[in-house]
C-alpha positions in Angstrom: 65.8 107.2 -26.3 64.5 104.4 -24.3 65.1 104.7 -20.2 66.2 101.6 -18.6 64.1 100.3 -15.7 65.4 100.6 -12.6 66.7 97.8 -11.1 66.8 97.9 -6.8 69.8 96.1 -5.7 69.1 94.5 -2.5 72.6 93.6 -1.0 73.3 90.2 0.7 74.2 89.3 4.5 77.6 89.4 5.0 78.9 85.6 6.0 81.0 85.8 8.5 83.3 83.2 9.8 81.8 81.4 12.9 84.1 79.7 15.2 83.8 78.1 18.9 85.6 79.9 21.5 88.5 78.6 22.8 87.5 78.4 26.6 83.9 77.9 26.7 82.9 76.5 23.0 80.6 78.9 22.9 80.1 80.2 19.0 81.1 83.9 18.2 82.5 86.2 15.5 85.7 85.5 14.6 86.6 88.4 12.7 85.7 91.1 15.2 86.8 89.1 18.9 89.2 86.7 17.9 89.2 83.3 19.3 87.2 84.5 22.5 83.2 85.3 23.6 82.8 88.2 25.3 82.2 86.8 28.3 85.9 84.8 28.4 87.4 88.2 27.3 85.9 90.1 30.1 87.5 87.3 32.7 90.8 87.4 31.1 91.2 91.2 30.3 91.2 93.8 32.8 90.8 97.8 30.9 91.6 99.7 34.5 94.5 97.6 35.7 96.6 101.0 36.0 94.2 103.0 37.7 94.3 103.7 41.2 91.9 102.5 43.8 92.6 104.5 46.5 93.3 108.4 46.6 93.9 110.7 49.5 92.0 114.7 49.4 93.5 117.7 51.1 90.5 119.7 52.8 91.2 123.1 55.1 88.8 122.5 57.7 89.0 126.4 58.5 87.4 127.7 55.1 86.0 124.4 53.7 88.3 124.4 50.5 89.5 121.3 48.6 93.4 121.0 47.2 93.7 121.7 43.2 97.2 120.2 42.8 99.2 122.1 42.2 98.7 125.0 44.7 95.0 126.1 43.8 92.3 126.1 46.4 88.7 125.1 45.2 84.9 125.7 47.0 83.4 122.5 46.5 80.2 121.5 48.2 79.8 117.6 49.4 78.8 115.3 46.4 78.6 117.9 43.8 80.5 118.0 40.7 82.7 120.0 41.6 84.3 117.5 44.1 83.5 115.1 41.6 86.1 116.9 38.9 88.6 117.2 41.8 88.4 113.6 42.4 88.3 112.4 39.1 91.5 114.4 38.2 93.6 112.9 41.6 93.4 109.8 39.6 96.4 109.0 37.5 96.2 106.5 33.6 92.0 108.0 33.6 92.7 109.9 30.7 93.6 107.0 28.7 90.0 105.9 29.2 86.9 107.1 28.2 84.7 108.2 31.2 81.0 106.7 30.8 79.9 107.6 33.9 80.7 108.5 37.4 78.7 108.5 40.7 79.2 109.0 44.5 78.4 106.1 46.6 77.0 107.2 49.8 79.2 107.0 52.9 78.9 108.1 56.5 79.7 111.9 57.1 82.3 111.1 60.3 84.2 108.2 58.3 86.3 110.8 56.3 86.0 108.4 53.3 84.4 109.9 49.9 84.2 106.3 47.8 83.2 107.3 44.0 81.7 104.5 41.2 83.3 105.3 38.2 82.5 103.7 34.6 84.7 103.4 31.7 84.8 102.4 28.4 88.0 100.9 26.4 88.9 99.6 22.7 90.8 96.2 23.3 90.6 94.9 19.7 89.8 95.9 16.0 85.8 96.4 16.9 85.9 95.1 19.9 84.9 97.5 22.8 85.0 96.6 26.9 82.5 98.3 29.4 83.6 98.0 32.9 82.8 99.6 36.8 85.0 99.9 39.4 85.2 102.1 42.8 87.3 104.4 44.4 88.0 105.5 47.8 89.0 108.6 48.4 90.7 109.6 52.3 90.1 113.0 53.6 93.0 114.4 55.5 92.8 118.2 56.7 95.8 120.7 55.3 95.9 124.1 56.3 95.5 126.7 53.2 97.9 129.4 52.9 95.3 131.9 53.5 94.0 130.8 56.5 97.6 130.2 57.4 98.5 134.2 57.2 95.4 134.7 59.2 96.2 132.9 62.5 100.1 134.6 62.2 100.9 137.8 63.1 102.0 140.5 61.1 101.5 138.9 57.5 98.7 141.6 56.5 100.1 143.3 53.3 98.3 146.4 53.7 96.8 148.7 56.2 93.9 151.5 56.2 94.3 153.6 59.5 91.0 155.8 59.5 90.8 158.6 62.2 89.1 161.1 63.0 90.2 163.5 66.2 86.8 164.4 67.2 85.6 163.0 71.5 82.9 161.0 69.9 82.3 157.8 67.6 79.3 158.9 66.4 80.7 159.4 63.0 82.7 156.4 63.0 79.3 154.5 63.9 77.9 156.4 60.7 80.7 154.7 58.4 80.5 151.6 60.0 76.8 150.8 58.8 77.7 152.2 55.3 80.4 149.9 55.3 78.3 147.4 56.5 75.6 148.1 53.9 77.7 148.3 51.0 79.9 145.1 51.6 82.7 147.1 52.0 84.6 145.0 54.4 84.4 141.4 52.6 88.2 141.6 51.7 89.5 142.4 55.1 91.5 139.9 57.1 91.2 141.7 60.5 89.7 145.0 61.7 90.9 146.4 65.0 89.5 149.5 66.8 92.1 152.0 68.2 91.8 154.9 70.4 90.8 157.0 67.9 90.1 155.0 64.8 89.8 152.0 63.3 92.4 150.1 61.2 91.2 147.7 58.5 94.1 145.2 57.7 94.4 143.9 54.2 96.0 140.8 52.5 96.6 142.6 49.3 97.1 146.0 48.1 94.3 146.2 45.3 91.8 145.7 48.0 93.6 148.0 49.8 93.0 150.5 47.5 89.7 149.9 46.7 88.5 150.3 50.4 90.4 154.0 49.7 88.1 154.7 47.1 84.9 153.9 48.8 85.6 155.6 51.5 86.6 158.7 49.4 83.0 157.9 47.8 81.2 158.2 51.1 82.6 160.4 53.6 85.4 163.7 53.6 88.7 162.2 54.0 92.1 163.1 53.5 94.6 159.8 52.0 98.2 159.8 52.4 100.3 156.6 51.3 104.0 155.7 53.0 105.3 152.0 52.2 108.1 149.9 54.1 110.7 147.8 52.1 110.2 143.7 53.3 112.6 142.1 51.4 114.4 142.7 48.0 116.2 140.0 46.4 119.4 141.1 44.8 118.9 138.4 42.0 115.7 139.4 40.7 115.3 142.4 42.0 112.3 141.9 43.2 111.1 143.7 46.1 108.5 142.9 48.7 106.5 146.0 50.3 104.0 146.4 53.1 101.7 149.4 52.2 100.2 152.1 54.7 97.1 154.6 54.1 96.3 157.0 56.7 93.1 158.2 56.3 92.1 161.3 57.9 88.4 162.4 58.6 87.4 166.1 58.7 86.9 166.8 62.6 83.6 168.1 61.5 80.5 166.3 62.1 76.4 167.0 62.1 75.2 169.2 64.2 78.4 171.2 65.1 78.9 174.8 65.2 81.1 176.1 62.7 82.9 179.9 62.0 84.1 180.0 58.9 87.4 181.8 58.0 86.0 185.4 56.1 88.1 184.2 52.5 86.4 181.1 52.7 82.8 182.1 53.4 83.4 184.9 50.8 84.8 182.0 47.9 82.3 179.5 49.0 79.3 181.7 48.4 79.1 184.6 50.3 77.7 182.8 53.6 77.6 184.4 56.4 81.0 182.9 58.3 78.5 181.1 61.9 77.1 178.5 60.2 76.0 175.0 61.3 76.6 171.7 60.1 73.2 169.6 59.2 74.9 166.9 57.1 78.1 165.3 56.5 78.2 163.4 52.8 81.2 163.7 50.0 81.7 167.3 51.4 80.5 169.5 54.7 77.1 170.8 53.9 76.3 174.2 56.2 73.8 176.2 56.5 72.7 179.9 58.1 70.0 179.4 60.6 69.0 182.8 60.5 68.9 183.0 56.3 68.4 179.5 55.6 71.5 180.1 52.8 73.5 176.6 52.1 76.9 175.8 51.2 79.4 173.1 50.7 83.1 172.7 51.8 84.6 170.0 49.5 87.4 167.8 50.6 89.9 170.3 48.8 88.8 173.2 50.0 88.9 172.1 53.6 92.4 171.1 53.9 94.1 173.9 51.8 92.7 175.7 55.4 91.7 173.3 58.0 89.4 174.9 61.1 87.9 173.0 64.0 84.2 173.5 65.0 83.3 175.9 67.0 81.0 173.6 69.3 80.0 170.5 69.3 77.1 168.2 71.0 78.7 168.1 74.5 77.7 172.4 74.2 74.1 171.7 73.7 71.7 173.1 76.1 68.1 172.5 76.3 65.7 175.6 76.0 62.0 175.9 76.0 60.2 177.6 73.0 58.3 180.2 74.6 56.8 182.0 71.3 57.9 181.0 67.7 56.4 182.5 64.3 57.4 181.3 60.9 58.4 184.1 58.4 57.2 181.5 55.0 60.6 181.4 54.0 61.4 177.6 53.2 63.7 175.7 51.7 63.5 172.0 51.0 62.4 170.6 54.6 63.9 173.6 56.6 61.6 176.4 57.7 62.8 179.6 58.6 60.8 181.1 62.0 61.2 183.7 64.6 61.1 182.2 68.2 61.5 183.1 71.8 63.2 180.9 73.6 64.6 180.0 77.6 66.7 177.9 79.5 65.3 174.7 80.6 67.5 175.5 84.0 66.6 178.9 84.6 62.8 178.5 84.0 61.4 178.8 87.6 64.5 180.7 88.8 64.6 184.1 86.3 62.7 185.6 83.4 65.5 185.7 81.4 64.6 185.1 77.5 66.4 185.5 74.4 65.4 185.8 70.7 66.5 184.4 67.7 66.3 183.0 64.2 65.9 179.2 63.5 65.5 176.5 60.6 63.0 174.4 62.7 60.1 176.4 61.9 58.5 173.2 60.9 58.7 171.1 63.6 58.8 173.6 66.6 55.6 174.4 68.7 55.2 176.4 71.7 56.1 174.5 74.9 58.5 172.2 72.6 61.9 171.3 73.9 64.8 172.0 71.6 68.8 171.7 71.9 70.5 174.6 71.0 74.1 176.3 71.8 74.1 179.2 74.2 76.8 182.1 72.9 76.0 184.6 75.3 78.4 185.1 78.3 79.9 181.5 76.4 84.2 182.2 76.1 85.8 180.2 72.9 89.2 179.8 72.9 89.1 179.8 69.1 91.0 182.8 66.8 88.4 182.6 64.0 85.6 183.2 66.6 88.1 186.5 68.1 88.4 187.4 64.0 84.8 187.4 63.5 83.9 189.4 66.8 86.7 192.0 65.5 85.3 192.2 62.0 81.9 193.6 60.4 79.7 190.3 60.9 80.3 190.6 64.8 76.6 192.4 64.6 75.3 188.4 63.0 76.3 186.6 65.9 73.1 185.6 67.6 72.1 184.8 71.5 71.3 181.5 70.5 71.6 178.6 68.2 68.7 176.3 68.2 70.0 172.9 67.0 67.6 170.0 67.0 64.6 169.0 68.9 64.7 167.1 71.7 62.3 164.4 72.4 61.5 163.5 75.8 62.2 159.9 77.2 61.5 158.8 80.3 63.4 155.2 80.2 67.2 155.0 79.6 67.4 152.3 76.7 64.0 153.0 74.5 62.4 149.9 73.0 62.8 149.7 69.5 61.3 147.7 67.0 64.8 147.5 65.0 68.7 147.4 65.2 71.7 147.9 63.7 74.5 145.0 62.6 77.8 146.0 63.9 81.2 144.8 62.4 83.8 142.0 64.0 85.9 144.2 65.5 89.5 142.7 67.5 89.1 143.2 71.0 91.9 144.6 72.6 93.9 142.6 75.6 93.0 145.0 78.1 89.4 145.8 78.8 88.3 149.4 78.2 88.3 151.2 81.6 84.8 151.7 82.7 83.8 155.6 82.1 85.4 154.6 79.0 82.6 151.7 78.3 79.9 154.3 79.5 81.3 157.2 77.1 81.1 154.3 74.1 77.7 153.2 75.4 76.1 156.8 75.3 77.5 157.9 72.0 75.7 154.4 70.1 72.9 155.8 72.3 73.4 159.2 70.9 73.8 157.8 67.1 70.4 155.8 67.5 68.2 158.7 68.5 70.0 160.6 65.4 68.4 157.5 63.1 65.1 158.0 64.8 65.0 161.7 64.3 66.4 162.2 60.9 64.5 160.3 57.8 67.2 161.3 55.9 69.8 159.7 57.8 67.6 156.7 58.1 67.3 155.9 54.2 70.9 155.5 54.0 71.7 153.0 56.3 69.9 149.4 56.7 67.8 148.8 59.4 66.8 145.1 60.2 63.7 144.3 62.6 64.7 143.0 65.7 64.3 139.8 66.8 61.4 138.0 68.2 62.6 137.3 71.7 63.9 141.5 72.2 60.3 142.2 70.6 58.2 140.4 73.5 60.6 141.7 76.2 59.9 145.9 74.4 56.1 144.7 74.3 56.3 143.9 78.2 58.3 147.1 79.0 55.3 149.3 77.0 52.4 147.5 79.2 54.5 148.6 81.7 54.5 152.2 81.3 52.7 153.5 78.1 53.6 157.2 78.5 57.1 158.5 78.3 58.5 158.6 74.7 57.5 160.2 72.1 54.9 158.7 69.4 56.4 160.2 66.3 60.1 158.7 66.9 59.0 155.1 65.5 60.7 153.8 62.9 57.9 152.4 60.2 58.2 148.7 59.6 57.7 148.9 55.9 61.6 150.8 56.0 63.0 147.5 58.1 65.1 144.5 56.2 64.5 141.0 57.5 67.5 139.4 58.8 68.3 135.9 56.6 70.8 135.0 58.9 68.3 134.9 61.9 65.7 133.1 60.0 64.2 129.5 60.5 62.2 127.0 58.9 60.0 128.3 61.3 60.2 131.9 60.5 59.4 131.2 56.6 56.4 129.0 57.3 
């Protein structure tokens, strides 16, 4: 069979019809632009005659959103593409065109005029395709957002935490508020007030509500009831409109305080002896026996099936003076148990009156060491599970003397510090607080910073930011000042410290 040789086929130029145009004589394709060049066409046809040149934006000056139509708010930075979507979308016959490209053209900040270059592309004839440019300008008027509208009227919160806490001090209030503060718990709060004896966080809906609930239920001992008030109900619908309440209850037991235990409870909890003393308040009340160094927990439940109050708290600390102390090499995890003789700081100098006792401090007390401590000796409590315990078999366990903490001595009033705490927005009230009011508030953040310079474990949970350059020269001044006073081991190390972005410069970075 014999192959044929290829043969390449090589087609011809398609002839096309040339004719002049029309208006300029100019020679061009007939069959793809018709009687007309490209350049008469152009004159003659206009591809974004029902376009829009001129637009108006809707900005809230209050949060710096942009107007969606129809009711959506949008975070749009200046010049960026988001602002370039929103404007491109205000423009009505655009989608009829194909968008080439699109630019901003720059204008002055203060004009309140956003002028955009916008490129298109349209088919005006069998082949025959039209590029053009034209501009926009865009007017910026300022609209209130809804949101920011329910924030400067009163009473349009939709729900409400109340947290309290019937204790005389803020010092565990002052705890939650740099967990909060940490953990970013606030960011859907439209208003925080501080009360008498709480704080209410005010809500614009009830999810976040709610969520608030569980992180403080993740943090802190707390008791959550719910009550809800009928708004409005249409009759058509029936639909209904609610304001929500949470009333959120703290246990009135905080660090440090001296707690008796009802007998049941010690018994059910682990056979603890019934005085006990608080060293840390977490998800539950963790005690501990001075004298055996035994620990136990009090959940949430537990607690309010039989609510007690503490014994005593910090206002009943008295300072002694460790006269002779010798640890028994019982420990357990940074508590040491020791035998120590202790006095009154106020009666040395006057009587030789001592008393003995058992304490956890083994590890940190010395001879000639200051501590605070609760005096039960000749003390009266008008408390029936003290009078139970006095009347029962563990009357024999109640000791002299409680030794609490150490006290550190400190010559100023306000201690330099190398770091501080962030505190939240709080409302201010109309009427200024009265002014042994302002002093009591003053002395307990006092209080609550020497607690975050004594305890390390207090300290890793909260977030401590270095202070700022200006408060660090005038501490350096007060030290040259007077070098001896406080106590060496109370300062905070800088490697635990956050830098504050917020306070930070160009300056700072270089």
């Amino acid at each position: 069979m014999e192959v044929d040789t290829p043969v390449h086929f090589n087609p011809g130029t398609k002839s096309a019809a040339t004719i002049l145009c029309a208006d300029c004589g100019a020679p061009v394709d007939g069959t793809i632009s018709g009687a007309f060049c490209y350049d008469c066409i152009k004159l003659k046809t206009d591809v974004t005659q029902g376009i829009q040149r001129e637009a108006t934006l809707h900005m809230c000056r209050d949060c710096d959103r942009w107007l969606s139509p129809p009711t959506s708010w949008v975070v749009a930075a200046p010049e960026s593409r988001e602002l370039l979507a929103l404007c491109l979308k205000k423009l009505r016959g655009l989608n009829k065109l194909r968008i080439i490209d699109a630019s901003f053209i720059w204008t002055e900040p203060h004009s309140r005029r956003i002028k955009v270059k916008i490129t298109v592309q349209s088919e005006i004839s069998e082949g025959a395709i039209m590029q053009q440019s034209f501009e926009v300008e865009y007017v910026q008027n300022y609209h209130q957002c809804p949101d920011c509208a329910k924030s400067y009227t009163h009473n349009t919160w939709r729900a409400v935490v109340q947290v309290r806490q019937k204790v005389p001090h803020k010092r565990t209030f002052l705890f939650l508020e740099q967990l909060i503060l940490k953990h970013g718990a606030h960011k859907d709060t439209i208003n925080i007030k501080e009360v008498h004896d709480g704080i209410d966080f005010y809500f614009a809906q009830r999810n976040h509500a709610e969520g608030f609930v569980d992180f403080l239920k993740a943090v802190v001992p707390v008791n959550v009831n719910k009550s809800q008030e009928l708004i409005s109900m249409d009759i058509h619908t029936s639909t209904r409109s609610y304001k929500f309440s949470y009333s959120a209850e703290l246990v009135p037991i905080c660090k440090d305080d001296l707690v008796v235990l009802p007998v049941p409870m010690a018994k059910k909890i682990g056979n603890i002896a019934p005085m006990t003393l608080c060293h840390r308040v977490g998800t539950s009340i963790n005690l501990i026996d001075p004298t055996t160094l035994q620990t136990a927990d009090v959940s949430t439940n537990i607690y309010w099936r039989a609510p007690f109050r503490p014994l005593a708290d910090m206002q009943d600390l008295v300072e002694f003076i460790i006269l002779d102390i010798e640890p028994l090499g019982t420990s357990k995890g940074r508590f040491f148990l020791a035998e120590a003789t202790v006095a009154r700081a106020s009666d040395m100098g006057t009587n030789d009156q001592t008393y003995y006792t058992r304490t956890h401090l083994g590890g940190i007390l010395h001879v000639g060491d200051s501590v605070m401590g609760y005096h039960l000796t000749g003390t009266n409590f008008n408390n029936p599970l003290f009078d139970a315990l006095e009347d029962s078999k563990y009357a024999s366990t109640i000791p002299d003397v409680v030794l609490v903490k150490k006290h550190y001595a400190r010559k100023k009033k306000g201690k330099s510090r190398n770091w501080r705490l962030k505190r939240l927005a709080k409302e201010e009230n109309e009427m200024l607080p009265r002014k042994q009011d302002q002093e009591r508030m003053d002395r307990d953040f006092e209080m609550f910073l020497r607690d975050v310079e004594e305890d390390a474990d207090l300290r890793a949970g909260l977030a401590l930011y270095k202070a700022q350059k200006e408060q660090q020269q005038i501490d350096v001044m007060d030290i040259e000042e007077s070098e001896i006073g406080d106590d060496e081991g109370l300062a905070v190390p800088m490697e635990q410290l956050l830098d504050d972005l917020e306070d930070m410069t160009m300056e700072d970075e270089e």
